[in-house]
N, C-alpha and C positions, 0 to 999 in steps of 0.2 A: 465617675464612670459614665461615657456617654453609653447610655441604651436603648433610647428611640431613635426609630429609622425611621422618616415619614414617605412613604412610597408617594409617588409622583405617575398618577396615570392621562397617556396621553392625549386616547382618543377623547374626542369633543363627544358633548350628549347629543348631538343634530347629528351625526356620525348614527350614533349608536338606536337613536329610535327607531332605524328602519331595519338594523340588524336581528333576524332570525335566527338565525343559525341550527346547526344540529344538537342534537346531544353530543357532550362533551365522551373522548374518546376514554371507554371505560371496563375493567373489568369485570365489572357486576358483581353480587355478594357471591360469586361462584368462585370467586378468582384466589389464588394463593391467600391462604391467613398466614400471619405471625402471631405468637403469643407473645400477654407480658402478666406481670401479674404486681398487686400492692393491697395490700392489707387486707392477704391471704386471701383474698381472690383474685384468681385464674382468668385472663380475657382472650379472648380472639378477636385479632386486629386486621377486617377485612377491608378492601375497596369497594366501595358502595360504587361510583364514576369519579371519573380522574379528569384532568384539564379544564377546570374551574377556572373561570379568572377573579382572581380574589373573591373567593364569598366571604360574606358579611354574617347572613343570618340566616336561622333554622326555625322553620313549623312546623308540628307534627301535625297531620289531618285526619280525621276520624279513620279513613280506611286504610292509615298506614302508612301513605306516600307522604313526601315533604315538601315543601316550598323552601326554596331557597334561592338566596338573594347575591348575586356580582355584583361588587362594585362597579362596577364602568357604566349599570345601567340595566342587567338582565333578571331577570326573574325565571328560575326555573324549578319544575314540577320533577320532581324525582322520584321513580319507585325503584324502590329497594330489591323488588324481589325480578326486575328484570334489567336495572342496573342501568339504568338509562333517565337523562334527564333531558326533557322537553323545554323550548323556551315558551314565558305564557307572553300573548300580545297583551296591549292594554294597559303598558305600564307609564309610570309619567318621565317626563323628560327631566335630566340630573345635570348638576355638575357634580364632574367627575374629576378634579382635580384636587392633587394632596389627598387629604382623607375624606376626602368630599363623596360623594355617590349615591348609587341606591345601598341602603344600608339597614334598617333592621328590618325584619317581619313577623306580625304576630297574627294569630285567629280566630274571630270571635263567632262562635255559632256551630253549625256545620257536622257534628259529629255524626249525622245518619248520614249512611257512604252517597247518596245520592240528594245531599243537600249539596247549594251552595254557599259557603262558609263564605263570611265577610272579612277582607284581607287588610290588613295596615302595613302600611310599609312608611318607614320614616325613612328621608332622604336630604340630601343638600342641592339645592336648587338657588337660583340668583333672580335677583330683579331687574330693573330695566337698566342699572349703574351699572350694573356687571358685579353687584356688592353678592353674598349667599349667606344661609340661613339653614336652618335644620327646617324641615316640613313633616308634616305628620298627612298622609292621605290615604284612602279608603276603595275599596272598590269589592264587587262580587266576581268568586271565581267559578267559573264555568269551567269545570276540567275536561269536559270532555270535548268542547272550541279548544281549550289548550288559550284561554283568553278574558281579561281580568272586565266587566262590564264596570259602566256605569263611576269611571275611576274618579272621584273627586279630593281635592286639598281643601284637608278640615282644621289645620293650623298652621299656622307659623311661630317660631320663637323670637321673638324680633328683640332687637333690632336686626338688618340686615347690615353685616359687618367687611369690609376688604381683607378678611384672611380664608384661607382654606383646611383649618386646623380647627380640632377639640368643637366635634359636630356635636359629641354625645351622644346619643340617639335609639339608645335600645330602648323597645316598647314593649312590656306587658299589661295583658289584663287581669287587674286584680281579682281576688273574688267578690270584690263590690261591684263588680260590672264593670267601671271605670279605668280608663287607661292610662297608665302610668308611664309617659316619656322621658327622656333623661336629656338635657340640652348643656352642652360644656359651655367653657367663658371666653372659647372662640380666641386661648392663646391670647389672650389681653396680659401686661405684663406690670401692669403699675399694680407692685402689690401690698398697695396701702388700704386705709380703709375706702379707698374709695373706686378700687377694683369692682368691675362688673358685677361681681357675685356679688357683693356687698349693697348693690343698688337695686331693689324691688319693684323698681319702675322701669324694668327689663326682664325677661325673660333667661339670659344667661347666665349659665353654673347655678342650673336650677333643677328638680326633678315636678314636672308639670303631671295635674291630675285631673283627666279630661274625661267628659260623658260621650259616648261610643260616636255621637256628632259633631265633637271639636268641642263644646263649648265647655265654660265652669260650671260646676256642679255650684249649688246654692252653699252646699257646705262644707267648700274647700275654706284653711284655713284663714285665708285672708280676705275673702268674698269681701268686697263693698267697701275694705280699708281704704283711704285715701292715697292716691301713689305710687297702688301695689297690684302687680298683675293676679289679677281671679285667677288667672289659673293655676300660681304657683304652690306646690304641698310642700316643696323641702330647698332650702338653697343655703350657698356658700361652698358649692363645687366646685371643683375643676376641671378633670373630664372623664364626667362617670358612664364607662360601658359595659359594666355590667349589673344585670335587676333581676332578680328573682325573685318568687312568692315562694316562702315556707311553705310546704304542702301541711302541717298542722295548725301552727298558728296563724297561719293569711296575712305574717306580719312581710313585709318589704325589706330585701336585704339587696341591699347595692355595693359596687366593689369602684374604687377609681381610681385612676393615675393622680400620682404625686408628682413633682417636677423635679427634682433627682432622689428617685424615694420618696416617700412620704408617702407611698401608697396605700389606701385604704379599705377595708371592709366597713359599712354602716350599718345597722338598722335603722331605717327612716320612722319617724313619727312626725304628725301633721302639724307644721308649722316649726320645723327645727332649723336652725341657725348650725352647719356641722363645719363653720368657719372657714373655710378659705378666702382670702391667704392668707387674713390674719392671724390664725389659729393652725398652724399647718406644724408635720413631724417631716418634712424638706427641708432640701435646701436647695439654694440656687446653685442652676448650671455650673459645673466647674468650680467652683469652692467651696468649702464645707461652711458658709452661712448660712443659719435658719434663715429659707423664708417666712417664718412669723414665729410669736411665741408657742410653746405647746399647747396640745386643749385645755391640760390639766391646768396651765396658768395664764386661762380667759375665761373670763365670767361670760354663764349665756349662750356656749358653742355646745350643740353635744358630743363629744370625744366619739371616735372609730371603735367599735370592740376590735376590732383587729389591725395594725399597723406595722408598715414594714418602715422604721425609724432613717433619715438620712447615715449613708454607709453601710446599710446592709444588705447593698444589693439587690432590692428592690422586689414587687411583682407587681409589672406594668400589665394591667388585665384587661381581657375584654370579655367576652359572654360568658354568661355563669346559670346553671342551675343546682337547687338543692334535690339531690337525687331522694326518688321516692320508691322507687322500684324494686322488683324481686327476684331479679336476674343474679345481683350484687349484694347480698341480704347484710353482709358488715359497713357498706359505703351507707346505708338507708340513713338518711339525714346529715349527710356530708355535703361542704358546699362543693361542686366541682366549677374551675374555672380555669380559660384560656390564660398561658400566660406568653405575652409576643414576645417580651425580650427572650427572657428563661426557656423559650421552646419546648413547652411540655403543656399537659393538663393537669392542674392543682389539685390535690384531694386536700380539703379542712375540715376535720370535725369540725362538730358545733353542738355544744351543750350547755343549751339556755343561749346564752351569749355571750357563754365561752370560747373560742376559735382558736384551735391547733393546726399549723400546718403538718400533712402525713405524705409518706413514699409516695411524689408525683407518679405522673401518669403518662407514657408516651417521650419519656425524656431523651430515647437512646433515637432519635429517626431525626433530629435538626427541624421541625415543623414549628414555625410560629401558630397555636391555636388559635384562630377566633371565633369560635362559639362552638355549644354546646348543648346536643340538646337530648332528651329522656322520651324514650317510644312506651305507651299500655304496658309493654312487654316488658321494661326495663333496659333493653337494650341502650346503649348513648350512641349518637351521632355525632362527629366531632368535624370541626370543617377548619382545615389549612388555610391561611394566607399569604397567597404567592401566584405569580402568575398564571400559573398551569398546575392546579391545587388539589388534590384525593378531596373527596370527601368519605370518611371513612366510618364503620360502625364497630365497635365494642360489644361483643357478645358473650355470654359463658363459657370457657374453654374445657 
């Protein structure tokens, strides 16, 4: 089954840094709802603004509005309650091609309505060869400029590679303070052991664990090893875009593409080997050959609690949260997740590190999700991928 599409965007980022634009044309939370409902709750499915071009990512901000993130390069502030999304200056310059872009955003600080909250955005950006790289950079938002201050790039995941695929790139902050980036293997295809992931003396098909300044914390797992980047906490990825924090236990729960299947749910622990590609429930493109043996028959890999096995159709993911909320009181600890091929929003229990898939979300409207995100309120926000994309909200019907 082919079921990745890799969209192809045209405009240049030198294009795009001097684009303003308006708010995207929108109907605001006032506009027509449809309902759906899954596991006996009732939602209303409203347009927050419409004509998105591809976002990426969602932040919730202490007073309610969100940041949200275009690929092609845009950053915008959206309030909900008048439906309208602002673009913020200040952002850094992307490549924008393939799955390349501006692409997550997370934020640390900020929750009195008149602070300014410190902004991350992870992006793909190139060097001087024209080669790109996943970047992690920083900036403070000043909402009422409508403009990100002070923006600096506080990592890279190197190497710099000549493809435009499997960025990785979602960021959270855990509640150790520290930031959890997720960087894929950048589509490397030799999958022996001596595939990128496989090699520690890179940063790709890795989940990197960084102090709010870019650097490694003293007591990531690998600090000081010989040959081994400080800042890696979890590798043998492939291209993981979705991360979550348990809202109980603070444990890390990541979701990634497999390459025809094999896709996976994880929980990361500090210094875990979760094998790819030797270790993979894939197979390659077009034939039913495993790409590697099973977890269960590799010593040393830790196995996926959840796995969609090559042939079964798969769920190629990308943003995911474990809802916490009291909007939806039976989803409360369900993982929910974008699914792009499957065009819908995933609900999985999760008990312990048990994982059940349940009655998606959003199935019947043809919408690639990419991300997903949980307001105080409970409410979710869910954002389309597509050229001209809703971003929409889920409320109690």
């Amino acid at each position: 089954m082919r079921r990745r599409t890799y969209l192809a965007v045209a405009a240049g980022a030198a294009g795009l840094a001097g684009c303003a634009g308006g708010a995207p044309d929108g109907a605001g939370t006032d506009g027509p709802a449809t309902d759906g409902e899954s596991g006996g709750e009732r939602f209303a499915v409203e347009t927050v603004v419409d004509g998105l071009e591809h976002p990426w990512g969602i932040a919730v901000l202490g007073d309610g509005r969100l940041l949200v993130t275009e690929r092609p390069g845009r950053l915008r502030l959206v309030d909900p309650a008048a439906g309208d999304a602002r673009t913020v200056a200040g952002t850094p310059e992307v490549y924008a091609a393939g799955q390349g872009g501006l692409l997550d955003v997370a934020v640390r600080g900020g929750s009195e309505p008149e602070s300014e909250p410190e902004v991350y955005l992870t992006y793909a950006a190139t060097d001087d060869a024209g080669r790109s790289a996943t970047h992690l950079g920083r900036g403070r938002l000043d909402a009422a400029a409508g403009r990100l201050t002070g923006f600096e790039r506080l990592h890279v995941a190197e190497p710099f590679v000549d493809s435009d695929a499997h960025y990785g790139s979602r960021v959270v902050v855990g509640p150790d303070d520290r930031l959890y980036v997720t960087a894929g293997d950048r589509q490397f295809k030799d999958f022996g052991p001596g595939h990128v992931a496989r090699d520690r003396s890179n940063e790709l098909g890795t989940v990197l664990r960084l102090a709010p300044d870019g650097s490694a914390p003293e007591d990531n797992p690998f600090v000081d090893e010989p040959g081994v980047r400080d800042g890696i906490f979890t590798y043998g990825h492939r291209n993981p875009q979705g991360l979550a924090v348990h809202p109980e236990t603070g444990a890390l729960w990541e979701h990634e593409h497999g390459e025809e299947d094999g896709d996976e749910v994880n929980v990361l622990e500090a210094g875990g080997d979760y094998g790819w590609p030797v270790a993979s429930e894939a197979c390659n493109y077009g034939t039913d050959d495993p790409v590697g043996v099973s977890h269960a028959d590799r010593e040393g890999v830790t196995a996926p609690v959840h796995v969609w096995p090559c042939g079964g159709g798969g769920f190629p993911p990308s943003g995911a949260t474990i809802y916490d909320g009291d909007a939806f009181p039976s989803w409360r600890g369900d993982l929910l997740a974008g699914n792009l091929a499957g065009q819908y929003l995933g609900r999985l229990s999760v008990d312990g590190r048990t994982v059940d898939e349940r009655a998606p979300l959003l199935a019947d409207r043809g919408w690639r999700v990419r991300s997903v995100a949980d307001d105080p309120a409970g409410w979710l926000y869910v954002a389309v991928d597509a050229e001209s994309a809703p971003l929409v909200r889920l409320s109690p019907a």
